[in-house]
C-alpha positions as a printed Julia matrix, in Angstrom:
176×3 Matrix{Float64}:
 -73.01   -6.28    8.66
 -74.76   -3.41    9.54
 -78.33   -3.08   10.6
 -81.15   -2.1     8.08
 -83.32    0.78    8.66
 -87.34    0.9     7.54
 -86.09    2.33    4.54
 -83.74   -0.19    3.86
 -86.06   -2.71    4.48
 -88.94   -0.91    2.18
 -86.65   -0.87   -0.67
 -85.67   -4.88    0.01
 -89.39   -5.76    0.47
 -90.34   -3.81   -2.8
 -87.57   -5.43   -5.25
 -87.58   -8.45   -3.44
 -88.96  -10.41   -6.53
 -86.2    -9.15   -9.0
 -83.96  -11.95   -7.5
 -86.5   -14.69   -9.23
 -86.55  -12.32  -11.8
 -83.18  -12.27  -12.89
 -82.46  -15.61  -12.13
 -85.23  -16.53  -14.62
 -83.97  -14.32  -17.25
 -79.93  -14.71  -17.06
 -78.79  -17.04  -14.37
 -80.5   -20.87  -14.91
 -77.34  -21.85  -16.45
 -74.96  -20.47  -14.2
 -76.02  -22.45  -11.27
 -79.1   -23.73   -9.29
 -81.85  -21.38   -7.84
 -80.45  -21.94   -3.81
 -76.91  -20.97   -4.52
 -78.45  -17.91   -6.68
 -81.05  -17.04   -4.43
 -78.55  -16.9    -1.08
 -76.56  -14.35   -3.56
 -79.19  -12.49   -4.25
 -80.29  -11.73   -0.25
 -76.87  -11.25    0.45
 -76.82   -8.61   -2.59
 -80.16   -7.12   -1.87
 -78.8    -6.33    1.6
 -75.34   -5.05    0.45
 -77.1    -2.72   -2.45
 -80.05   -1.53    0.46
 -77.23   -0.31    2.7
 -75.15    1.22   -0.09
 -77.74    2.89   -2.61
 -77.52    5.93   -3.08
 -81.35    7.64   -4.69
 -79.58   10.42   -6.76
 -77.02    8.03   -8.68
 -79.63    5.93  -10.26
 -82.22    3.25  -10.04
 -82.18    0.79   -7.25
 -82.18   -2.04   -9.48
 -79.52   -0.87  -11.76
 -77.12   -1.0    -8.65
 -78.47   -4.06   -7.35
 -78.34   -5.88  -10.52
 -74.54   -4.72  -10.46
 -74.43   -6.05   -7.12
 -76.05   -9.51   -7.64
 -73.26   -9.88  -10.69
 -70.19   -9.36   -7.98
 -71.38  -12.05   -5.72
 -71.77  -14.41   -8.23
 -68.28  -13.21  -10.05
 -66.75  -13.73   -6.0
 -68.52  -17.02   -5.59
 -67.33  -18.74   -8.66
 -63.8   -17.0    -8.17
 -63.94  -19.03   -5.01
 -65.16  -22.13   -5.83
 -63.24  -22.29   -8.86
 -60.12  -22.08   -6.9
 -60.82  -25.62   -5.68
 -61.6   -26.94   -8.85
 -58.63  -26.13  -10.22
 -56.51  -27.31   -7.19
 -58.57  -30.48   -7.48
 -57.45  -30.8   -11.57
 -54.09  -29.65  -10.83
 -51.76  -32.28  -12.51
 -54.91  -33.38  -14.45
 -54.04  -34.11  -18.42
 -55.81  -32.62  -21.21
 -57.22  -34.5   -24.06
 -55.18  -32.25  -26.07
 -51.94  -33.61  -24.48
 -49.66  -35.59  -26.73
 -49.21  -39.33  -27.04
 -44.81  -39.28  -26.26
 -44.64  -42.76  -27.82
 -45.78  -41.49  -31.53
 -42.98  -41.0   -33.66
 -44.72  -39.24  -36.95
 -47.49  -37.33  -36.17
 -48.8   -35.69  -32.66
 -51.84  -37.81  -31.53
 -53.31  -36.36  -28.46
 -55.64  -38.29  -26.57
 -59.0   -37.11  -27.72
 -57.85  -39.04  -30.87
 -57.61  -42.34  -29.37
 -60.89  -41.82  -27.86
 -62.62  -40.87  -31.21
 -61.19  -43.23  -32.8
 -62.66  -46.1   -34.16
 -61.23  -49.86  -33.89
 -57.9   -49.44  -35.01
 -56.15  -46.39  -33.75
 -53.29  -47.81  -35.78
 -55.19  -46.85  -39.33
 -56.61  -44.39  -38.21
 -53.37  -42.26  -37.98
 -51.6   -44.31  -40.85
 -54.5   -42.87  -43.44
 -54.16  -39.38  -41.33
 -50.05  -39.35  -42.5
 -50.66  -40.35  -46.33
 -53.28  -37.81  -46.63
 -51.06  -35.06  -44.94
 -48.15  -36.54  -46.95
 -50.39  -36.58  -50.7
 -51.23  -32.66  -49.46
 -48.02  -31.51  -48.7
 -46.59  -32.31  -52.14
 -48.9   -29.83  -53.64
 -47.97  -26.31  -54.61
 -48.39  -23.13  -52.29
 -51.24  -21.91  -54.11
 -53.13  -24.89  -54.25
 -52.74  -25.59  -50.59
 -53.89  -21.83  -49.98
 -56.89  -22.5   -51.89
 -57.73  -25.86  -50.17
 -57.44  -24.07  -46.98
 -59.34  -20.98  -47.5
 -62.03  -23.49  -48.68
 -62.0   -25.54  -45.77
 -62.01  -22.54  -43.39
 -65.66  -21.34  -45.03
 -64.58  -18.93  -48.01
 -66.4   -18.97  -51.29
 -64.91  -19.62  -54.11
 -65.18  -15.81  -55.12
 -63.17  -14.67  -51.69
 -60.82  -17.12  -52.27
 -60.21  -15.43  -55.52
 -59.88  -12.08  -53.92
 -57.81  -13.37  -51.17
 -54.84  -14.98  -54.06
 -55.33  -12.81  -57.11
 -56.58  -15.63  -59.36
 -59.63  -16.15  -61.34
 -62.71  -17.47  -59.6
 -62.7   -20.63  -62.35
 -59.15  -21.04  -61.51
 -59.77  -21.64  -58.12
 -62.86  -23.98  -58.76
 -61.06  -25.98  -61.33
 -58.26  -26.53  -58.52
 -60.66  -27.03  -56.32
 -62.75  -29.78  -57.99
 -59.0   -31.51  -59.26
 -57.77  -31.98  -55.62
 -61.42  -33.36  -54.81
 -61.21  -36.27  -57.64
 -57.51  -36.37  -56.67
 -58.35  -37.43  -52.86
 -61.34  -39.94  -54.58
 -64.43  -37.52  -54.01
């Protein structure tokens, strides 16, 4: 690395506290204050030796320049996180010995005693659902996703009452 002038070293000296700065305002989460504060000389050194006064502030460049060490650093150390997790499963990844429905392993871990049940009562409401009409299904689903009863409407060309008469059917149907 090159050698700072006085200049240089003015312009560190006088912006030296924008490293806590930042860190304090965007970076707690992103990792601890020695890995972010070793960024942030490196940065403050890189951004002395390459600011330029006519293009801007100095701590508009360096702020820019504090965001590409930490973007590098993670880049790096992520690498050997993922080589480490390479071959790792998912708790998304099936279950190969279930024959009727995908269970995935975050299921068996929320489930309670009986995984068994669990995705017996999971088929016979899937089953009692898919025997219903397009319509009503649409309507179910739209509900469940966060529409009102009044988009839902909108969304499948029916009456509003329509949709809450459905709506409140399927509910005493499934023994709400």
């Amino acid at each position: 690395m090159k050698k700072l002038n006085d200049e240089q070293r003015k312009l560190i000296e006088d912006n030296y506290k924008l490293i806590r700065f930042l860190y304090r305002r965007s970076y707690t989460r992103v990792c601890s204050w020695e890995v972010f504060q070793g960024l942030g000389h490196e940065a403050m050194c890189k951004a002395a030796l390459g600011y330029d006064p006519s293009k801007g502030k100095f701590t508009t460049y360096f702020t820019w320049k504090i965001k590409q060490a930490i973007e590098h650093y993670f880049r790096c150390n992520n690498y050997d996180v993922r080589k480490a997790n390479d071959g790792a499963m998912s708790l998304y990844t099936p279950i190969e010995d279930c024959k009727k429905k995908e269970i995935t392993i975050l299921d068996t871990l929320q489930a309670s005693d009986n995984i068994a049940d669990t995705v017996t009562e999971e088929i016979y409401w899937e089953e009692k659902i898919n025997k219903l009409p397009d319509k009503i299904k649409k309507m179910i689903q739209l509900t469940y996703e966060g529409y009102g009863r009044e988009e839902v409407a909108k969304k499948l060309n029916v009456s509003r009452s329509l949709v809450s008469v459905r709506i409140i059917e399927f509910k005493k149907s499934m023994g709400y």
